[in-house]
C-alpha positions as CSV (number, residue, x, y, z in Angstrom):
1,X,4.3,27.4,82.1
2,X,0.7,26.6,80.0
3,X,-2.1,27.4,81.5
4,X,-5.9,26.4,80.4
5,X,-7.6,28.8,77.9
6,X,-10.8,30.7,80.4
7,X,-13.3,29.1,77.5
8,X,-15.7,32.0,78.9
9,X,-14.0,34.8,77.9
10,X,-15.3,34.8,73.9
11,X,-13.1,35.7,70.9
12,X,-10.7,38.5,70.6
13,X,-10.4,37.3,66.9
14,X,-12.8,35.9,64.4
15,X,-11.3,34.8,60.9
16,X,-14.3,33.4,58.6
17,X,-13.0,32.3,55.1
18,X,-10.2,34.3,54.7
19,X,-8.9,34.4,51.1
20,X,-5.8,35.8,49.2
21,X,-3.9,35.5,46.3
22,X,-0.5,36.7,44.6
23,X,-1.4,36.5,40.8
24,X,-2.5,32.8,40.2
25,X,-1.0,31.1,43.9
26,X,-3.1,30.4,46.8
27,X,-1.5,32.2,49.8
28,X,-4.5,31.8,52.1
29,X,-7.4,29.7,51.1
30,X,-10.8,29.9,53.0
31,X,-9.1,30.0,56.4
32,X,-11.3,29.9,59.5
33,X,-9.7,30.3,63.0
34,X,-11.0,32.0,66.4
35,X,-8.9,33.2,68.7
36,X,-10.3,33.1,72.7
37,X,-9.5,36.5,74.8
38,X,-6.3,36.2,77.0
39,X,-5.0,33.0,75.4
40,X,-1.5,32.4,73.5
41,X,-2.3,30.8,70.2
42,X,0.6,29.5,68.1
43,X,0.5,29.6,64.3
44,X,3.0,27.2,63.0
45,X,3.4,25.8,59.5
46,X,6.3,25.3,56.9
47,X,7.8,28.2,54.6
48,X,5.5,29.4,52.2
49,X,2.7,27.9,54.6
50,X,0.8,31.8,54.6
51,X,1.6,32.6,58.3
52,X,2.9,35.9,57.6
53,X,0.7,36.7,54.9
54,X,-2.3,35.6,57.9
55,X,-0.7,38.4,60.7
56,X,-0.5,41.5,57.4
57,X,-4.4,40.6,56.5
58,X,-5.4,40.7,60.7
59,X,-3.2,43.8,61.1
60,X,-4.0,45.7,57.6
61,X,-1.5,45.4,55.6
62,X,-2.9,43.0,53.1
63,X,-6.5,43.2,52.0
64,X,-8.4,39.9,51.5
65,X,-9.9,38.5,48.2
66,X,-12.7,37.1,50.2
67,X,-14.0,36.4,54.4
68,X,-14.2,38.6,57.2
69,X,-11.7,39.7,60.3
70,X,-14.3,40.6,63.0
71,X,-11.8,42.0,66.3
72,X,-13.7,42.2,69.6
73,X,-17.2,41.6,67.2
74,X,-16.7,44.2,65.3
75,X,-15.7,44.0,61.6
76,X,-12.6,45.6,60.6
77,X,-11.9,43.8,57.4
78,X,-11.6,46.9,55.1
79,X,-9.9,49.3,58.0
80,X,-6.6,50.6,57.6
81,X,-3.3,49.8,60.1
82,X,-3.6,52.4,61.8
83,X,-7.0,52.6,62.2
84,X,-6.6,48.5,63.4
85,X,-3.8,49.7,65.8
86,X,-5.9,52.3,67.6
87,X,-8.6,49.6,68.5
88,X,-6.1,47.8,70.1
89,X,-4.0,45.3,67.1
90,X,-0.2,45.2,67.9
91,X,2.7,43.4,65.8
92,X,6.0,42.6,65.4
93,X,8.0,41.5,62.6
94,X,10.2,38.8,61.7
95,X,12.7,41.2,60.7
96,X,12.7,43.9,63.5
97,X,11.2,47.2,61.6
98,X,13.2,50.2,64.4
99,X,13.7,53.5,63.1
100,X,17.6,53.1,63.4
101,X,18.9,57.0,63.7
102,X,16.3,56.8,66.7
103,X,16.6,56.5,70.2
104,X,15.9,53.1,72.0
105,X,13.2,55.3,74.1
106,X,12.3,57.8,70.9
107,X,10.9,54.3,68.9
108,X,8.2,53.4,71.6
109,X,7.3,57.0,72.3
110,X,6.3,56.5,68.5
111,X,4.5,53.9,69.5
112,X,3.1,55.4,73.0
113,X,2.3,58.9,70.8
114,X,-1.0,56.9,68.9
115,X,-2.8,57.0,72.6
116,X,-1.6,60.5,73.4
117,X,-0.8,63.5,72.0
118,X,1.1,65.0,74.9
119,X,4.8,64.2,74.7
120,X,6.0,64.7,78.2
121,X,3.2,61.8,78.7
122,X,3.5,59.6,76.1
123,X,7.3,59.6,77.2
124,X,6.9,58.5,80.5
125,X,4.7,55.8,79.4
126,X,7.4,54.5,77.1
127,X,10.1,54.8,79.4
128,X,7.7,52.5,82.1
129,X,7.6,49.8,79.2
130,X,11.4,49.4,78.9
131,X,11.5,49.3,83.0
132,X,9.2,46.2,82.7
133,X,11.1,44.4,79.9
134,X,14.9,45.3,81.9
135,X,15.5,47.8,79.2
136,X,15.3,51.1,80.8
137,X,19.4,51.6,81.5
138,X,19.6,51.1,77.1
139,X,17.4,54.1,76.7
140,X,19.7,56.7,75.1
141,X,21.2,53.8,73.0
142,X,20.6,53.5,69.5
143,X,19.3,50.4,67.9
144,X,23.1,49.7,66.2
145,X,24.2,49.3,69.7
146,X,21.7,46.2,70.7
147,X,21.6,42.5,70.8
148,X,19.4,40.8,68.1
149,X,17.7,40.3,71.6
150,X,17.4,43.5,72.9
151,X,16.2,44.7,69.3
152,X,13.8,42.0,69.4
153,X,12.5,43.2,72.9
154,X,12.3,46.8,71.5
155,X,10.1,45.7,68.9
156,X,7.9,44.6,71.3
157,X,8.1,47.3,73.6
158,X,7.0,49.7,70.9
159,X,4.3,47.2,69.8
160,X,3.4,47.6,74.0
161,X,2.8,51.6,73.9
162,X,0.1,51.4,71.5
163,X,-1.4,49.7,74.6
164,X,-2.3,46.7,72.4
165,X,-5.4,44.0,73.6
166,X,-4.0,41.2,71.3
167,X,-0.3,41.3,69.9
168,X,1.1,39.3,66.9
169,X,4.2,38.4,67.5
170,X,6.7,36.7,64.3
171,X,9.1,34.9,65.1
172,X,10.3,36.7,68.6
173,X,13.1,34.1,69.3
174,X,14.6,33.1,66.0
175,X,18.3,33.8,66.2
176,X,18.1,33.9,70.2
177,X,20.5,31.9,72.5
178,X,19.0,29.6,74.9
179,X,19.1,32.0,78.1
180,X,18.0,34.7,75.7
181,X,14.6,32.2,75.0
182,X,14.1,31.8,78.2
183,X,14.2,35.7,79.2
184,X,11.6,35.7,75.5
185,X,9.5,32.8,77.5
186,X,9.2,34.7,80.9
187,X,8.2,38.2,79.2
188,X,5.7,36.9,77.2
189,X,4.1,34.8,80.6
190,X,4.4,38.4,82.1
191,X,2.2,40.0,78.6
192,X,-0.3,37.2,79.0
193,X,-1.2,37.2,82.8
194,X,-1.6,41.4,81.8
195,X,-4.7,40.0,79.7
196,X,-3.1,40.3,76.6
197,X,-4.1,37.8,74.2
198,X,-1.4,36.8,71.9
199,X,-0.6,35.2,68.7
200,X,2.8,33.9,67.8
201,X,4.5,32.5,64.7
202,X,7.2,30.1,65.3
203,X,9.4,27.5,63.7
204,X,11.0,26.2,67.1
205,X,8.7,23.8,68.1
206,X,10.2,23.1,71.8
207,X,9.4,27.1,72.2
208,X,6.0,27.0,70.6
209,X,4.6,24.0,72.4
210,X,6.0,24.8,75.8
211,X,4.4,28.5,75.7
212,X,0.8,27.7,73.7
213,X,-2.6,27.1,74.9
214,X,-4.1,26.2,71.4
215,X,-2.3,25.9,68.2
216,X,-3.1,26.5,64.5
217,X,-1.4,24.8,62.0
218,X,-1.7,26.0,58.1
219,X,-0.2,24.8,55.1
220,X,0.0,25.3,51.3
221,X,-2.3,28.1,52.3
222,X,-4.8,25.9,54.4
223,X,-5.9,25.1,57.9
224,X,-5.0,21.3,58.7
225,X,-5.5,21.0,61.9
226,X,-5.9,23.0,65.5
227,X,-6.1,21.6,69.0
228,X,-4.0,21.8,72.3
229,X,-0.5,21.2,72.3
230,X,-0.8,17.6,73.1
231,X,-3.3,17.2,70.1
232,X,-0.9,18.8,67.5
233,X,1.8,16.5,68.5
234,X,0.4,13.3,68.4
235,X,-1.9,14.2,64.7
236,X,-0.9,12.4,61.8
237,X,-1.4,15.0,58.9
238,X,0.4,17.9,60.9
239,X,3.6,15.3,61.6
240,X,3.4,14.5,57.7
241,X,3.2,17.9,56.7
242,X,5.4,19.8,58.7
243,X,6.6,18.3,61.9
244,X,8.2,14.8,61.5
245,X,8.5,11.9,63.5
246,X,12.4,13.4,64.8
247,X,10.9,16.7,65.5
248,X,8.8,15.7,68.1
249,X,11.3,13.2,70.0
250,X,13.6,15.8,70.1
C-alpha cells in the first residue's frame, strides 16, 4: 500500500546533469533527478534506457563524464564503492552477485563486517536480518540450494548489514511467482516504514506502480518525465515511449 512522500524530509539523493558515455553512444545524458528521504522512487524505462548504468554511477561503479551525485548534501561524485557504501549506499543486482561456496549467513556477515570489525558481532547482526526476512532456518544453506526468491532476498539481506539509509534495488522480482511478489511487496513496505528510502528498477509495471511514491522515467539516455503514479500513467510521451496503451489496461 502507497503512501504520500513526507515532502519535509529533503533529499537523500541529488543528481544534477549526470553524464556518460560508452565510446560515441549516449548512455546517460544531462540527467537531473532528486530523490526525497524515506520515499520509494521507481526508475522505469525500456532496455538500453540507462537505468542500470544510473544505479553503478550513484553507487560507484561508473564514473561520470559530467554533473554531480550529492548523498545527504554532501558530494560523493568521485568516491569510491566502498567508500559510498560506508556513508550509507546499498544495492542489489539484477543478476544476484552471492559468493556461492559461501554460507547463506557468511554472505551478509560480509556485508555486516563494513560496520564492525568484531565477528562474533557482526554475526549476530547478520543472523537478525535473515530473522526479519523469514530466512534464518536457510542459514547453513548454500546459495545452490535457494529459490531464485530466496537468492533474491539474500541479496538484499546482505545489502541490509551494511546498514544502508537508501538501497538500490534492480529488478528484485523479475523471475518471481505471484505469491513470491507479493512476499517481495510486503518486505520492501517493511524496509520503507524502517526509514529507508529506496530506489527500484523495474519492468513489471503492475509491481512498480502499486509499490511507488514518485516515479522516474528515462529513455534513450534521457529523463522524459517524473510524477506520481497516477501522473506517469495517464502522460502521453512515457505511453509512447515505453508503456503502451495495453500496458496500462492490463
Amino acid at each position: 500500500m502507497m503512501h504520500d512522500i513526507d515532502r519535509s524530509n529533503g533529499f537523500i539523493l541529488e543528481l544534477k546533469d549526470v553524464t556518460k558515455s560508452f565510446g560515441g553512444i549516449h548512455a546517460l545524458q544531462g540527467v537531473n533527478i532528486n530523490i526525497q528521504k524515506g520515499s520509494i522512487v521507481g526508475l522505469i524505462g525500456p532496455n538500453g534506457a540507462g537505468k542500470t548504468t544510473l544505479f553503478n554511477m550513484i553507487s560507484g561503479f561508473l564514473v561520470m563524464d559530467r554533473g554531480e551525485i550529492r548523498f545527504n548534501q554532501k558530494d560523493i561524485s568521485r568516491l569510491y564503492p566502498y567508500d559510498r557504501s560506508r556513508l550509507g549506499i546499498g544495492r542489489t543486482f539484477q543478476l544476484p552477485k552471492i559468493f556461492s561456496n559461501m554460507s547463506v549467513l557468511d554472505n551478509v556477515l560480509i556485508g555486516a563486517l563494513q560496520k564492525s570489525s568484531d565477528v562474533d558481532e557482526s554475526k549476530q547482526a547478520a543472523m537478525e536480518i535473515l530473522k526479519e526476512v523469514n530466512m534464518d532456518d536457510l542459514a547453513d544453506s548454500f546459495p545452490g540450494e535457494l529459490t531464485i526468491a530466496s537468492r533474491k532476498k539474500l541479496e538484499i539481506c546482505r545489502a541490509l548489514a551494511s546498514s544502508p539509509m537508501l538501497l538500490l534495488l534492480d529488478e528484485a522480482i523479475s523471475g518471481l511467482t505471484p505469491k513470491e511478489t507479493l512476499e517481495m511487496i510486503d518486505l520492501i513496505e517493511k524496509l520503507s516504514a524502517k526509514g529507508i528510502t529506496l530506489l527500484i528498477i523495474e519492468h513489471v509495471m503492475k509491481f512498480i506502480m502499486k509499490i511507488s511514491q514518485w516515479i522516474v522515467v528515462l529513455n534513450h539516455g534521457q529523463k522524459i518525465a517524473e510524477g506520481t503514479p497516477e501522473e506517469i500513467a495517464q502522460n502521453e510521451t512515457v505511453i509512447d515511449a515505453y508503456l503502451g496503451k495495453k500496458e496500462l489496461s492490463c
